[in-house]
N, C-alpha and C positions, 0 to 999 in steps of 0.2 A: 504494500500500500504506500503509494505517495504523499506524503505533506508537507501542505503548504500553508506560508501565515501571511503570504503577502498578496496583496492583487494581482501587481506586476507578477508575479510568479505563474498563479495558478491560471490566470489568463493567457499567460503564454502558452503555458501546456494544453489547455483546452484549445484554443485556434492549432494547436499543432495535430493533436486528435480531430478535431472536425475538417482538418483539410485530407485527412484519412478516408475522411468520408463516416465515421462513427457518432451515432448517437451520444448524447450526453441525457442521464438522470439525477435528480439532484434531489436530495433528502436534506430539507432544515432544521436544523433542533438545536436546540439549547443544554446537550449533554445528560447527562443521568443517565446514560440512554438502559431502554428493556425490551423486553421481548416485543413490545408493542412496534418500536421505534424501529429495530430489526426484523419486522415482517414487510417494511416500508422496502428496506435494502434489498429487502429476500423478491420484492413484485420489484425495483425498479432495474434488478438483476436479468431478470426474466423479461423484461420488455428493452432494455438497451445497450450499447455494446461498453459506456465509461459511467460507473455508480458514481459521485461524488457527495460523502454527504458534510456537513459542515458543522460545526460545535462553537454556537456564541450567544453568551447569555447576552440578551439584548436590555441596557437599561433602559431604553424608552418606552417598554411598554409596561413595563410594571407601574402600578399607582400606590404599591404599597412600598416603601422601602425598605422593611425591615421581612418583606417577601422577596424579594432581590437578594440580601442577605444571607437570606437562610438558605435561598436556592441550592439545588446539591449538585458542589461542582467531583468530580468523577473521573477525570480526564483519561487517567492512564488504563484504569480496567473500560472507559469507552473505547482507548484506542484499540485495544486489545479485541474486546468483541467485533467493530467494526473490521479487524484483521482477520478473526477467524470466522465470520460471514464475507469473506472476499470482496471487501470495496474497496474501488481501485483508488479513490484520493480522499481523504480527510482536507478539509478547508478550516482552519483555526486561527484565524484574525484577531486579531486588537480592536478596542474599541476606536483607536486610533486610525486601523485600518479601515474598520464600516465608515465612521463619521469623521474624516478628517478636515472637514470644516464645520464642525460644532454638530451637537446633536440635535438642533432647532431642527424640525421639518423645514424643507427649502419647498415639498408640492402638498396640497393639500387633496384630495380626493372628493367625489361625492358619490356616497354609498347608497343614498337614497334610506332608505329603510332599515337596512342590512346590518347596521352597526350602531341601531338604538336602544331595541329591545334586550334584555339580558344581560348577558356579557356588556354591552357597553352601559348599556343602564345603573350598573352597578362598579363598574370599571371605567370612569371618566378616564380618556386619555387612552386607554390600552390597544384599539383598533390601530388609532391614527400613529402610534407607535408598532405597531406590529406591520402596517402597513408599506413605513417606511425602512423597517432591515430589511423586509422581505423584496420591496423594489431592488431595493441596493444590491443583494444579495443574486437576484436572476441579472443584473445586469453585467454583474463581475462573470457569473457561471455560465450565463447565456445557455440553458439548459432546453432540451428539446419536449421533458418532461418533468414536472415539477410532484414529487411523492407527498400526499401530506394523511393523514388519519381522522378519522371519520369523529374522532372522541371529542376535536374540537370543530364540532358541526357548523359555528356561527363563523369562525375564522375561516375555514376553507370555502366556505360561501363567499366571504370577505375576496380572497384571495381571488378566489375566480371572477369575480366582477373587477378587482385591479385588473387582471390579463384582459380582460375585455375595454377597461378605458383608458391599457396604455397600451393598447396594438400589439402586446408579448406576442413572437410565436415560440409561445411554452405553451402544452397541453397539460391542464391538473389532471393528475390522477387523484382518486379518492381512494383510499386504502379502507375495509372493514375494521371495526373497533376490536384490540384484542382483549380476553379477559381473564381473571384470573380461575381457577378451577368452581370455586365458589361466586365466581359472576362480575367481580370488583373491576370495573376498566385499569390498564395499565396505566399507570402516569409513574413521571419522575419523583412527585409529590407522595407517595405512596409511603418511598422509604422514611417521610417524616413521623407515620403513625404510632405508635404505641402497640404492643400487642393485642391489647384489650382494645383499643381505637380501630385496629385491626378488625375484628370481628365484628366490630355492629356498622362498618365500611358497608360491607356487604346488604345491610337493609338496604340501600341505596339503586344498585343493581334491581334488587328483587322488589322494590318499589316500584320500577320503569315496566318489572313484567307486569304487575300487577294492574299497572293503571291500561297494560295492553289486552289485559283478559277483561277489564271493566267496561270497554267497548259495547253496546250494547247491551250492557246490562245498567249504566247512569247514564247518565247526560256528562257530556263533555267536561260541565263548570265541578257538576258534582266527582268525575273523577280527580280532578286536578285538585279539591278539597280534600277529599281520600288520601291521597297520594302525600299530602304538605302534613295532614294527620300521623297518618304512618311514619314518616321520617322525624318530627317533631315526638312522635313518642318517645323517642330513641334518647337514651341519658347521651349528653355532650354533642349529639347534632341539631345543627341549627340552620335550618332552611333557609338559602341566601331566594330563591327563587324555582316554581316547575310549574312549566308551563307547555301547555299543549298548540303547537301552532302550526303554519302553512312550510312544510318542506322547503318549500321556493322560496316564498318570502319573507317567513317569520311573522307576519301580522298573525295578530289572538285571531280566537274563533268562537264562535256560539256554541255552533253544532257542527254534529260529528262531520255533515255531510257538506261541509261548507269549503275542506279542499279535496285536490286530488288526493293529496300525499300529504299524512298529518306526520309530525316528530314531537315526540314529548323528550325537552331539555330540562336538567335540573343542573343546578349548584348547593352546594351547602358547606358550613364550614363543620370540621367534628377535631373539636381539640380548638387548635391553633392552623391548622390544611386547610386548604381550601379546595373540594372535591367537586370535578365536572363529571356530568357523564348525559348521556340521550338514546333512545330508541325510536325507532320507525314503528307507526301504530297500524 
């Protein structure tokens, strides 16, 4: 595996493979990585000829600082996994290297809809900083396929409406959410739980089936009550938000039959974490 910390670097090597005539995939993340993050490598393996995935905690999308912080940095057991699932470059920059002229956004976006509800609802700031590494970041890779995971459903929405209103030719791939034996989505944030925080992680998952077998048996509003019920019983979880909405758009809903393609999103914090996770209803 090759790595690289610099732009000049990996840019060079990349235009030297694409005049090969080879595909480039590219996998973002912020390190920690797990098996979740590693199924990304394993489909962008299988769809192109040069994996490249990158490790850089981004400070402009956090709004919490003391979430920055605590973030789990990993590096060498990541480089290591990323080596014995075959990627051929690791990309590890500075923050010097993403923003070398300050981390002030320089473009602004309009996401419409996309980036009010939920996540940004409660994450002032977090999109239009997530927005801005992830420009940065295809612009350096120039990637012909961009890998991302389904676990953050509001983000990769996000993302694919960037590629549509800066003309990328990058295709997203959506990757399936992985999960743990007992249902728990993988996140980085995982390894911050407790043992015992551990365990009742998992009403969370079984929550999302639940409010998927209440279909037809409530009303939309009444499962989404059910659902905030159920996880609020739980000692030390605290329902940041679960809401049942439009696949596409993320707008609420009355009833059941009001989209094509409903997703129920939740957050909550349990302990001091802050846990995402969603289902297709």
């Amino acid at each position: 595996m090759k790595n690289f910390e610099t732009v000049k670097a990996i840019q060079k090597f990349i235009t030297s493979e694409k005049s090969k005539g080879k595909s480039i995939g590219f996998v973002p993340t912020m390190g920690a990585l797990h098996v979740g993050h590693l199924s990304l490598i394993e489909q962008a393996r299988t769809k192109t000829d040069v994996v490249v995935c990158s490790i850089f905690v981004n400070p402009t999308q956090f709004d919490n600082q003391e979430d920055l912080t605590k973030y789990p940095r990993t590096i060498e057991t990541d480089r290591q996994l990323l080596i014995d699932y075959q990627t051929d470059v690791l990309f590890l920059p500075t923050v010097q290297e993403i923003y070398p002229n300050g981390m002030e956004p320089t473009e602004e976006y309009d996401f419409g809809y996309l980036d009010q509800p939920m996540e940004g609802a409660f994450r002032k700031g977090h999109f239009a900083g997530m927005a801005q590494v992830v420009k940065r970041l295809l612009d350096i890779v120039q990637p012909d396929y961009l890998f991302m995971g389904q676990k953050d459903y509001q983000q990769q929405l996000i993302v694919g409406r960037l590629l549509e209103l800066t003309g990328m030719d990058t295709a997203l791939v959506t990757c399936p959410i992985v999960r743990e034996e007992d249902g728990l989505a993988m996140s980085s944030r995982n390894v911050r739980l407790s043992a015992e925080e551990r365990k009742k992680a998992a009403t969370i998952s079984a929550t999302l089936r639940q409010a998927k077998a209440d279909r037809g048996n409530y009303t939309l509003a009444q499962t989404q009550e059910r659902a905030i019920e159920c996880l609020n019983a739980v000692d030390g979880i605290r329902v940041v938000y679960f809401e049942i909405v439009d696949a596409k758009t993320l707008e609420s809903l009355d009833n059941w039959e009001d989209a094509e393609q409903l997703i129920a999103c939740t957050a909550v914090h349990l302990g001091s974490v802050r846990l995402i996770d969603n289902l297709f209803l």
